[in-house]
C-alpha positions in Angstrom: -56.3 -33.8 35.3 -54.4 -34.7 32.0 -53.5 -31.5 29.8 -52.9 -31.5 26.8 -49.4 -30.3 25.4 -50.2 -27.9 21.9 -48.9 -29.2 19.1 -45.9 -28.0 17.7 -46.2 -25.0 15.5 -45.1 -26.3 11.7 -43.2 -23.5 9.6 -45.2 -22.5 6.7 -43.9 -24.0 3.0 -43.6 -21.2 1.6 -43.5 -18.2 4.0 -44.0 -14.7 3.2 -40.0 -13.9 3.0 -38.6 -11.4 1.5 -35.0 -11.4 0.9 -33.0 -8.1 0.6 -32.6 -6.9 -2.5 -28.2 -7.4 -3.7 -27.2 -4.7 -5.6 -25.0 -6.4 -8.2 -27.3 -8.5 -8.9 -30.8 -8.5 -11.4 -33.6 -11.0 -10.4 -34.3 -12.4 -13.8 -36.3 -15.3 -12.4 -37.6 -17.3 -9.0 -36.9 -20.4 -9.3 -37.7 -21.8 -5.7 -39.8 -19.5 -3.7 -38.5 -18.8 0.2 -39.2 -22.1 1.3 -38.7 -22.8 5.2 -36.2 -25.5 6.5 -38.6 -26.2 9.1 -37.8 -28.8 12.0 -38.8 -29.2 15.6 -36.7 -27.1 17.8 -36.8 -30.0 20.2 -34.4 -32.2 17.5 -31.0 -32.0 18.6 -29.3 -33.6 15.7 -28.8 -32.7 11.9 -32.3 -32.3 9.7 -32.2 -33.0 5.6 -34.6 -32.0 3.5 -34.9 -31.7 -0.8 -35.9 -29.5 -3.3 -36.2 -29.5 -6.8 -36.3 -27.1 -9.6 -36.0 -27.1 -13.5 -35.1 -24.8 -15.7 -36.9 -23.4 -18.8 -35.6 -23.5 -22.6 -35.3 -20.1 -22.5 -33.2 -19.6 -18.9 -30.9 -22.7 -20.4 -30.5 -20.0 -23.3 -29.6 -17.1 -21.5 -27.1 -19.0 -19.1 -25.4 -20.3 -21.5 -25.0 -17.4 -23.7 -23.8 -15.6 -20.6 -20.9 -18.0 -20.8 -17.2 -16.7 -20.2 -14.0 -19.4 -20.3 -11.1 -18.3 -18.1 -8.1 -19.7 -18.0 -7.1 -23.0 -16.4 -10.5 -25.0 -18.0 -12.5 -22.4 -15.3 -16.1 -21.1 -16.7 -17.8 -17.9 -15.6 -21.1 -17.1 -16.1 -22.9 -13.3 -15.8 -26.3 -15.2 -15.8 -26.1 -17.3 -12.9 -28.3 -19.8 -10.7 -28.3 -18.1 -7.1 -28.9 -20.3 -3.3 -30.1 -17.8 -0.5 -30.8 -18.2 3.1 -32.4 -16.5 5.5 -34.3 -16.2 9.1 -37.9 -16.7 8.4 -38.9 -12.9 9.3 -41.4 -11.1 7.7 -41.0 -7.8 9.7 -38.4 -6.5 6.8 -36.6 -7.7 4.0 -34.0 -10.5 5.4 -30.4 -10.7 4.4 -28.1 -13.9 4.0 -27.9 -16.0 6.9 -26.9 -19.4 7.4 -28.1 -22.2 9.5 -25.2 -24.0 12.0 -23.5 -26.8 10.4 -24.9 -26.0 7.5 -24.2 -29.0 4.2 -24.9 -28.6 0.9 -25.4 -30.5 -2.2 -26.3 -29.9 -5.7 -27.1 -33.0 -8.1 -25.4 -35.0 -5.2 -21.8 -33.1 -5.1 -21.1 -31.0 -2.2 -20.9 -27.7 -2.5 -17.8 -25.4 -0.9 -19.2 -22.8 1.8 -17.4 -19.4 2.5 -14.9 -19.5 5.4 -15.6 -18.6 8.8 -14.5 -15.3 9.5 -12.3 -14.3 13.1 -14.5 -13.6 15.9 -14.9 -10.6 17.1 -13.8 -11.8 20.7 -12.5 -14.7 22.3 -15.3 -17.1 23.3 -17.6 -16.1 20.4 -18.7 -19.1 17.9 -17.2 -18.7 14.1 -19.6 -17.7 11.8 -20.0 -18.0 7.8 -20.4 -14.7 6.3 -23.5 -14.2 4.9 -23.8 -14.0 1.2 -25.3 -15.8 -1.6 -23.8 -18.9 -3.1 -23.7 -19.1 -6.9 -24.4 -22.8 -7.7 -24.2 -22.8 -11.5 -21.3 -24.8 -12.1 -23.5 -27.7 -10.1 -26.7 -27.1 -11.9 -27.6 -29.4 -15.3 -27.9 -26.8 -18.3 -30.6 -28.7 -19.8 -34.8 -28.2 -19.7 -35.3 -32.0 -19.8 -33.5 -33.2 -16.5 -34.6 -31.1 -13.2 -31.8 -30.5 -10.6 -31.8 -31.6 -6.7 -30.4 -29.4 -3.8 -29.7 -31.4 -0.8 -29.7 -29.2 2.7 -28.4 -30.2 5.6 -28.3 -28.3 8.9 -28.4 -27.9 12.9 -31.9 -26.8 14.1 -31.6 -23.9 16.7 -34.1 -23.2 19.2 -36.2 -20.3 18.5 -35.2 -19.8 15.1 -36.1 -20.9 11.5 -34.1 -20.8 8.3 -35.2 -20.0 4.7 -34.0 -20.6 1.3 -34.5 -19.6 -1.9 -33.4 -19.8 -5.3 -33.1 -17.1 -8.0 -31.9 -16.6 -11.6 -29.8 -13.5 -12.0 -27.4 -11.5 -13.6 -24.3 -10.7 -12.1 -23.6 -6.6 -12.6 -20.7 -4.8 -12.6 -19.2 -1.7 -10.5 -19.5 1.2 -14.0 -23.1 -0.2 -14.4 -24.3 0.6 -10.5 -22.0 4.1 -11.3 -24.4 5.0 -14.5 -27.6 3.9 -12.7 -26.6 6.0 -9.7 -26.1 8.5 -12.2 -29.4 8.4 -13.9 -31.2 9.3 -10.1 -30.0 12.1 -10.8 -28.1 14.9 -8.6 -29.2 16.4 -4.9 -29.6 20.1 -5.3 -26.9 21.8 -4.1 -29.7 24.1 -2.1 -29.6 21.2 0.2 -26.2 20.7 0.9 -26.6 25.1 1.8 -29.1 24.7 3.7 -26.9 21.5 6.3 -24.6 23.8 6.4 -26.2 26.4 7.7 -28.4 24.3 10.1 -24.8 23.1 11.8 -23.6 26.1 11.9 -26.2 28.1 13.4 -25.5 28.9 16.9 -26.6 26.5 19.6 -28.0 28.7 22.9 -27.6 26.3 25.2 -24.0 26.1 24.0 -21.4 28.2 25.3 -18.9 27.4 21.8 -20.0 28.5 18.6 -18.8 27.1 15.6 -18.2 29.7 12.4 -16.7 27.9 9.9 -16.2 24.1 8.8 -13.2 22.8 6.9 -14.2 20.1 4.8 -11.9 17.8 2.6 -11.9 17.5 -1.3 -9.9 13.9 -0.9 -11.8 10.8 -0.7 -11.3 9.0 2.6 -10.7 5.8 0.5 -8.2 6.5 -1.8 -6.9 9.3 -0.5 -7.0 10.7 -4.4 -9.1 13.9 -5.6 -13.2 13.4 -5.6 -14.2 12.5 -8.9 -18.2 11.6 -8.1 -18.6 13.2 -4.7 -21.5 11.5 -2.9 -22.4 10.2 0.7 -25.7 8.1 2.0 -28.8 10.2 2.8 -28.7 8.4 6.2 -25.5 9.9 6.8 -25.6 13.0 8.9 -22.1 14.4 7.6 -21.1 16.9 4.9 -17.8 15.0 3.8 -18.2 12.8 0.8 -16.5 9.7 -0.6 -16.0 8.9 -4.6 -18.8 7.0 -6.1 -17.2 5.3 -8.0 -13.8 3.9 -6.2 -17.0 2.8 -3.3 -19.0 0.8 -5.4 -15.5 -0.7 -6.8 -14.6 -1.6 -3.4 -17.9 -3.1 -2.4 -17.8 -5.0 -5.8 -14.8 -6.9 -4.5 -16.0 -7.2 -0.9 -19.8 -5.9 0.0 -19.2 -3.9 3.0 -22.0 -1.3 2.3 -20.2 1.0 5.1 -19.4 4.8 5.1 -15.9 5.3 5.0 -16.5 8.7 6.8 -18.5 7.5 9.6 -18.7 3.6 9.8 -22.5 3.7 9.7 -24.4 1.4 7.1 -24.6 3.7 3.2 -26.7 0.8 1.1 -26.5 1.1 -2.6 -30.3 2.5 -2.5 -29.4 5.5 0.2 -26.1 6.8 -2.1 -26.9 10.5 -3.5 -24.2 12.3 -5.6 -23.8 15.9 -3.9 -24.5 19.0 -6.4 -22.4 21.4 -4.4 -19.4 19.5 -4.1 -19.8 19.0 -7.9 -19.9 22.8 -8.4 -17.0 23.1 -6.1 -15.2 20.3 -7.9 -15.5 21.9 -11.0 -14.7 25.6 -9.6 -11.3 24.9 -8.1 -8.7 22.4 -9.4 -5.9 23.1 -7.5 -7.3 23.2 -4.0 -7.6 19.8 -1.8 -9.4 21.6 1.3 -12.3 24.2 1.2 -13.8 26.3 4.2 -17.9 26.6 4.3 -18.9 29.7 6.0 -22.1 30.5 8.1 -23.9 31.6 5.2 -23.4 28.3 3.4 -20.8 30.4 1.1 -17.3 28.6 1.0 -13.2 29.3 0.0 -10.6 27.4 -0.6 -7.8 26.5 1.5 -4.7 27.3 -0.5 -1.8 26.2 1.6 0.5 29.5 3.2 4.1 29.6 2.0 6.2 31.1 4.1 9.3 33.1 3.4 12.7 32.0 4.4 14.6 35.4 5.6 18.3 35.5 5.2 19.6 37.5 8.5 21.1 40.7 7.3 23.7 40.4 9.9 25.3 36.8 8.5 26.3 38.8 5.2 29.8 40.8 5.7 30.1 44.5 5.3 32.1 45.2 2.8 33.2 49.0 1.8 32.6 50.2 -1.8 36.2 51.1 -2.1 37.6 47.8 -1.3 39.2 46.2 -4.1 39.3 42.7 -4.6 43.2 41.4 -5.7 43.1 41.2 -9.3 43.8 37.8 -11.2 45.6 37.1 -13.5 44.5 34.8 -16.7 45.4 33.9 -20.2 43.9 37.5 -21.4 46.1 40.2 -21.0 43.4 42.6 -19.7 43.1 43.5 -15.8 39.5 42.6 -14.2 38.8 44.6 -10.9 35.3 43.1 -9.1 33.7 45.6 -6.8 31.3 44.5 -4.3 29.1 47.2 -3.1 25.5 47.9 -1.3 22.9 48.6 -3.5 20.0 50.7 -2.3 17.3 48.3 -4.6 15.2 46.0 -3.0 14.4 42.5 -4.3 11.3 41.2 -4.6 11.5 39.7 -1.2 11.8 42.9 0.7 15.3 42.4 1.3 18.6 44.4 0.2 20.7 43.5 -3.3 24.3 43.2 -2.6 25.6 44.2 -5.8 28.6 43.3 -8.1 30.6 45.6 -10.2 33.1 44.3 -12.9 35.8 46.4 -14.8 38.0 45.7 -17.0 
């Protein structure tokens, strides 16, 4: 009895992918809609497949407007012709992933990849970082002449690539600072009521914590807060500075708590209202103390006293006189050192000095 093998299952053109959202960047346009690589998983060897796109009057216009010469005969553009890739998943929002051996070309020139990054461990394949490629130095400005991308790439069994392409505009560390801003501030209320909920006493606990001590530095710069906020996701009451975060993640997108090493997406960041308040209340402290009640204090640092031993002075008699000396003036000075009943402000006696002349 001859059965029959099912056919292979063909990757939708156009599956429903979504890819994550970046948060310096503004979808202005799609250009090329998630498209799958597709491929058998049974080929072994290196597939290729086209696209095409063209670009509009008006997105020629606001590229090239967006236009920034740097030095050396380099160009820089804000508006900018964006390549994604992706696993064809539609359970969530998909971020950057490459296929293996992945080969690009735009308008028939190859385009550089990001280098791999270290493995983790020894015996683990090198990987790209996942990120989007900006590909407008490749594209042709121009409405009348469409542009080519040329993808090559290693088909793995099990899995199916994506890719996409987008017209955005590049945004910058202050702009994500203002829009984080305008969400507005989390009540301080809020902030009262997590403390008290960690501080309440646990029953089945035989140590109770009173009091938390919680830093006013940011764990990135080690500077003063300036913008105190943390992810909702993150379960601590330390914060970071807003602003020196989203610099650092401008540079290199990380997207990870510097308090916890747990994922703080752009979306999830909430500036903290108490911390503001606290902020603004005390200038000169770097620590403060919450108490059960969800009241706080600062931390002023003690200084301590340096005593001088009374016994390393000498006694010295009040009649004692010091051997006069004689100078160019023709008057006699007699110094008398005596005890002084007085305290100073320290608590401790004044040895006194008497001169006559």
């Amino acid at each position: 009895m001859n059965l029959q093998q099912p056919p292979p299952v063909i990757p939708p053109v156009h599956p429903d992918v979504q890819m994550k959202p970046l948060p310096f960047y503004d979808v202005l346009d799609v250009l090329i809609k998630p498209s799958s690589l597709g491929g058998s998983t049974a080929q072994r060897y290196h597939q290729e497949k086209y696209f095409i796109f063209a670009l509009t009057p008006q997105q020629v216009r606001e590229v090239c407007i967006s236009r920034d010469f740097l030095p050396g005969g380099r160009r820089d553009y804000m508006v900018q012709i964006q390549l994604r890739f992706c696993l064809s998943e539609t359970s969530c929002p998909q971020e950057d992933n490459y296929p293996n051996s992945l080969c690009i070309k735009v308008n028939g020139k190859l385009f550089p990849l990001p280098g791999y990054v270290p493995p983790p461990k020894n015996g683990v394949e090198q990987k790209r970082p996942g990120r989007p490629l900006n590909i407008t130095s490749l594209v042709r400005l121009s409405s009348a002449v469409p542009n080519q991308i040329s993808v090559t790439w290693a088909p793995e069994i099990g899995k199916t690539y994506s890719m996409s392409v987008y017209l955005v505009r590049q945004l910058t560390s202050p702009l994500l600072l203002q829009r984080l801003r305008m969400k507005g501030i989390r009540n301080p209320d809020h902030s009262r009521a997590l403390i008290k909920e960690k501080l309440t006493a646990d029953p089945d606990s035989e140590i109770a914590t009173t009091s938390l001590r919680v830093s006013l530095m940011c764990p990135l710069g080690k500077m003063r807060l300036s913008v105190p906020c943390r992810a909702v996701t993150c379960s601590h009451l330390q914060c970071f500075d807003a602003a020196l975060y989203l610099q650092m993640n401008e540079k290199k997108p990380t997207w990870i708590c510097p308090v916890c090493d747990k994922k703080a997406a752009y979306e999830s960041l909430i500036i903290d209202g108490l911390f503001l308040e606290i902020l603004n209340d005390c200038s000169d402290v770097d620590e403060i103390k919450f108490q059960e009640d969800g009241t706080w204090c600062p931390m002023r640092p003690k200084i301590e006293a340096v005593k001088v031993p009374t016994q390393s002075i000498p006694k010295i008699e009040s009649n004692t006189t010091v051997p006069n000396v004689r100078g160019p003036r023709k008057c006699r000075v007699l110094d008398y050192l005596h005890w002084s009943n007085k305290l100073d402000s320290r608590g401790q006696t004044c040895l006194g000095m008497v001169r006559i002349a």
